[in-house]
N, C-alpha and C positions, 0 to 999 in steps of 0.2 A: 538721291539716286533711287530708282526706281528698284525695285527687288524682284526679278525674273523667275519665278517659280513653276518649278518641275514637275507637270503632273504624271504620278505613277501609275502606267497599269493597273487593273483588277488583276488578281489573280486566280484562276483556277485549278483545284486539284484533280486529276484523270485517276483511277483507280480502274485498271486496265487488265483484262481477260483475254482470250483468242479472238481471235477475225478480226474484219477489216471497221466491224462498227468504232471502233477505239481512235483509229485512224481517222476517219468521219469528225468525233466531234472533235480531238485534238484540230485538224484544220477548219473545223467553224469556230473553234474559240480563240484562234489564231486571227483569222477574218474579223473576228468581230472586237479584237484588240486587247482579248485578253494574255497574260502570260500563263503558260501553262507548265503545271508542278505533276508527274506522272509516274505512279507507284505502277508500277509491271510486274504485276503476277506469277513467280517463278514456274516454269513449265509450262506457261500459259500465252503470257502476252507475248509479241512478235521480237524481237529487238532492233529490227528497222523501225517502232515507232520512235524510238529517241531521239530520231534524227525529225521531228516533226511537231518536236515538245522544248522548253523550254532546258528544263531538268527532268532527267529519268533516271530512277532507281527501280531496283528489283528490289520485291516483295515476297518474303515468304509466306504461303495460300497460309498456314496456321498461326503467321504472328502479327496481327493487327496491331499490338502497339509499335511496331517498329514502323508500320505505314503511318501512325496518328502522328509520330517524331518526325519525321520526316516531312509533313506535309508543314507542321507546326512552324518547324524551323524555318519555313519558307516562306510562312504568313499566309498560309492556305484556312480558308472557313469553309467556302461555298467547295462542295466537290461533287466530280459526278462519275459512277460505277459502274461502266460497261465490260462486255466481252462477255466469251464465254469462258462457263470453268466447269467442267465433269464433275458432276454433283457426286459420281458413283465411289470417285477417290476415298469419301469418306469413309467409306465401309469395305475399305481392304483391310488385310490382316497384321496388327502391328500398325495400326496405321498412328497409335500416340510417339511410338518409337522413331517413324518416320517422317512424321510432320514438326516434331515437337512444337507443341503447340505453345505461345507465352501467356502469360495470366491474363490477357485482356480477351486469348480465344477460349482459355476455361472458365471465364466469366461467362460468355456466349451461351458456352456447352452446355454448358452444368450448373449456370444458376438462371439465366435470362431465359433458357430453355427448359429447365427442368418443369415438369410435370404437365409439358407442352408437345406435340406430332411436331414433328421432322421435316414438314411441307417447304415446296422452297417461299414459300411468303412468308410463313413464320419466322424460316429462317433469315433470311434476308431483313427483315424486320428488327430481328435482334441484334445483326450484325449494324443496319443502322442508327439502331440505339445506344448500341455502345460507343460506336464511330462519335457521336452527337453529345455523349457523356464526356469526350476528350473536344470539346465544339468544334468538329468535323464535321459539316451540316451536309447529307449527303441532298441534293435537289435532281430535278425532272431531268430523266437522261436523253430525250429530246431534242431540248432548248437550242442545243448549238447544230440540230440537222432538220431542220422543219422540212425543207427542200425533199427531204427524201423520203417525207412520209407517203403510206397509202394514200392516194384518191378513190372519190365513189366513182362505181361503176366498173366498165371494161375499159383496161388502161392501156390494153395491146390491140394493135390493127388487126390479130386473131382472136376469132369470137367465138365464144364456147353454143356449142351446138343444143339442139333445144333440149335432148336427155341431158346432159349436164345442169340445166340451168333446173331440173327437177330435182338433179342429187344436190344442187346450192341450196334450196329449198328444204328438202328432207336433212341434211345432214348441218344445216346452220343452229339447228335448235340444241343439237346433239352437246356441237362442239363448245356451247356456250354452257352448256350443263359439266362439261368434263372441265373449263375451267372454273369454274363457280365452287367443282370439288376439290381444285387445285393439282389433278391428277396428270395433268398435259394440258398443251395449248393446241393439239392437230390433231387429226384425224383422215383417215383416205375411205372413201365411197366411191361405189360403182353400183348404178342401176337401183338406189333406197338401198343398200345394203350399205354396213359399216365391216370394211375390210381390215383397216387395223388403227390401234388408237396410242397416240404419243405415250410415254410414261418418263422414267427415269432416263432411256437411254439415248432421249433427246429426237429430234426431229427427222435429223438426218439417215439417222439407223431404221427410224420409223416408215420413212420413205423406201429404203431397199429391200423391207421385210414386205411393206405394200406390195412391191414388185413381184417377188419369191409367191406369195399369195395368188397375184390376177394376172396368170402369165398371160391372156388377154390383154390387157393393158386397160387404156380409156378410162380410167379410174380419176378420181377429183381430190385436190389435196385442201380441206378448208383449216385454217389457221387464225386463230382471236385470240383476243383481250381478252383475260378476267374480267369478269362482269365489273367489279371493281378495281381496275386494275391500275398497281401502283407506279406511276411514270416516273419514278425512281432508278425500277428496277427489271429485269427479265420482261421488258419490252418485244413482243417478238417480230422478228427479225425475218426475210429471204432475200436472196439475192444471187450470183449470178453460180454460185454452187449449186442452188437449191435448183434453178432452172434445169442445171447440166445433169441432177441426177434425178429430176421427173422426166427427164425426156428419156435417159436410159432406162428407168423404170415404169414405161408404158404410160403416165399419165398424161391428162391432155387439158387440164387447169389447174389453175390453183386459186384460190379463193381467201382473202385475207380482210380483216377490220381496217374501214376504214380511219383515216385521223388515229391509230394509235398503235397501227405496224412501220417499222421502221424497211422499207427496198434498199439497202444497200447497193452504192454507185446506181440510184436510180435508172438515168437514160441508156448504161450500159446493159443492165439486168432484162429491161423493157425490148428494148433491139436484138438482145439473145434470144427473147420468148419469141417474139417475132417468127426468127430465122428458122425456131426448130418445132413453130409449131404448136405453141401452149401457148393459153391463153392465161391473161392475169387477171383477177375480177377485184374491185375491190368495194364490199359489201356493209 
């Protein structure tokens, strides 16, 4: 008699932040036939994505070994680490009291780190390497959404006017130099002037202070890649937020790498810029 053998899914691990990027690959690696094992970032990840994942548990942000257990039991190797997470938590008060952190994030802190800056690629790095110590391999946070990567050129039927296409110009050299320092991935220009520049408090706050700044408006949002930048990790991201609050805040493009910015829900984000007016470039 013949013996009918059962082939197993791949499985993959989601290690899972705010927004909808999580969502994204969870349903590409669903499509593409994998099972999926998803640590959820307490105070961070959504808890609708559970319902979009094989298995979901919650993670506490300071104890990675309880994620590497987790994933283990499940038969997870390949994993992949999106969302966001407020880099600033770190540095509240009490924050060891608050986090308690287990020996696999004071490994991170205080030995993987020590005598190392605080950047998030360092950090991220470290956190890697310890993931990879437990063989949690983390891989390209990409892979399972290509679809929704930037294209070259102008992506929207509005086209950015011919000063703008001089601040893309002026301000694209800038914005590759402030990732190259690790200091942010954005920056807003108006007219060769740099009006304000990403830092710690992330993009979106970056965007409203833009505003606060050129109560004029017309101002250009450009957003890139680390010159090397590792498609692991802090991949950056816009999408149909980022439209709603350039259009509130007077800008009238936005500007992004191509092949290695992620448009979340693409054709929705695209049809948004349309409607109110801002154009998309991608460079």
């Amino acid at each position: 008699m013949s013996k009918i053998l059962s082939i197993q899914p791949k499985t993959l691990g989601l290690i899972a932040g705010q927004g909808r990027l999580p969502f994204l690959v969870a349903d590409g690696a669903k499509c593409a036939g994998y099972r999926v094992i998803c640590i959820g970032l307490a105070d961070s990840a959504e808890p609708s994505l559970a319902e979009h994942v094989d298995h979901f548990f919650t993670g506490a942000i300071a104890r990675p070994g309880g994620w590497m257990r987790k994933l283990r039991k499940h038969g997870v190797c390949e994993t992949i680490m999106v969302g966001r997470v407020a880099k600033k938590r770190i540095y509240t008060p009490w924050r060891l009291v608050k986090y308690l952190p287990d020996w696999r994030a004071i490994r991170i802190w205080y030995w993987r780190l020590r005598k190392k800056d605080k950047r998030n690629d360092t950090v991220l790095c470290a956190i890697a390497d310890e993931l990879a110590s437990g063989h949690i391999i983390l891989e390209d946070s990409t892979m399972h959404c290509k679809e929704h990567m930037a294209a070259e050129g102008v992506m929207t039927q509005c086209q950015p006017p011919a000063s703008v296409v001089e601040d893309i110009q002026f301000g694209w050299k800038l914005v590759k130099q402030l990732g190259q320092m690790d200091i942010g991935q954005a920056l807003a220009v108006r007219e060769q002037e740099v009006i304000a520049v990403e830092a710690i408090e992330g993009t979106a706050r970056m965007i409203i202070r833009a505003g606060e700044l050129c109560k004029k408006g017309g101002w250009t949002l450009l957003k890139s890649a680390k010159p090397d930048q590792d498609m692991r990790f802090d991949v950056p991201c816009i999408g149909v937020d980022t439209i709603e609050s350039l259009k509130r805040n007077g800008a009238k493009c936005v500007v992004v790498e191509k092949d290695k910015t992620i448009i979340i829900d693409k054709p929705e984000t695209l049809a948004l810029a349309d409607k109110l007016g801002i154009a998309v470039v991608g460079y």
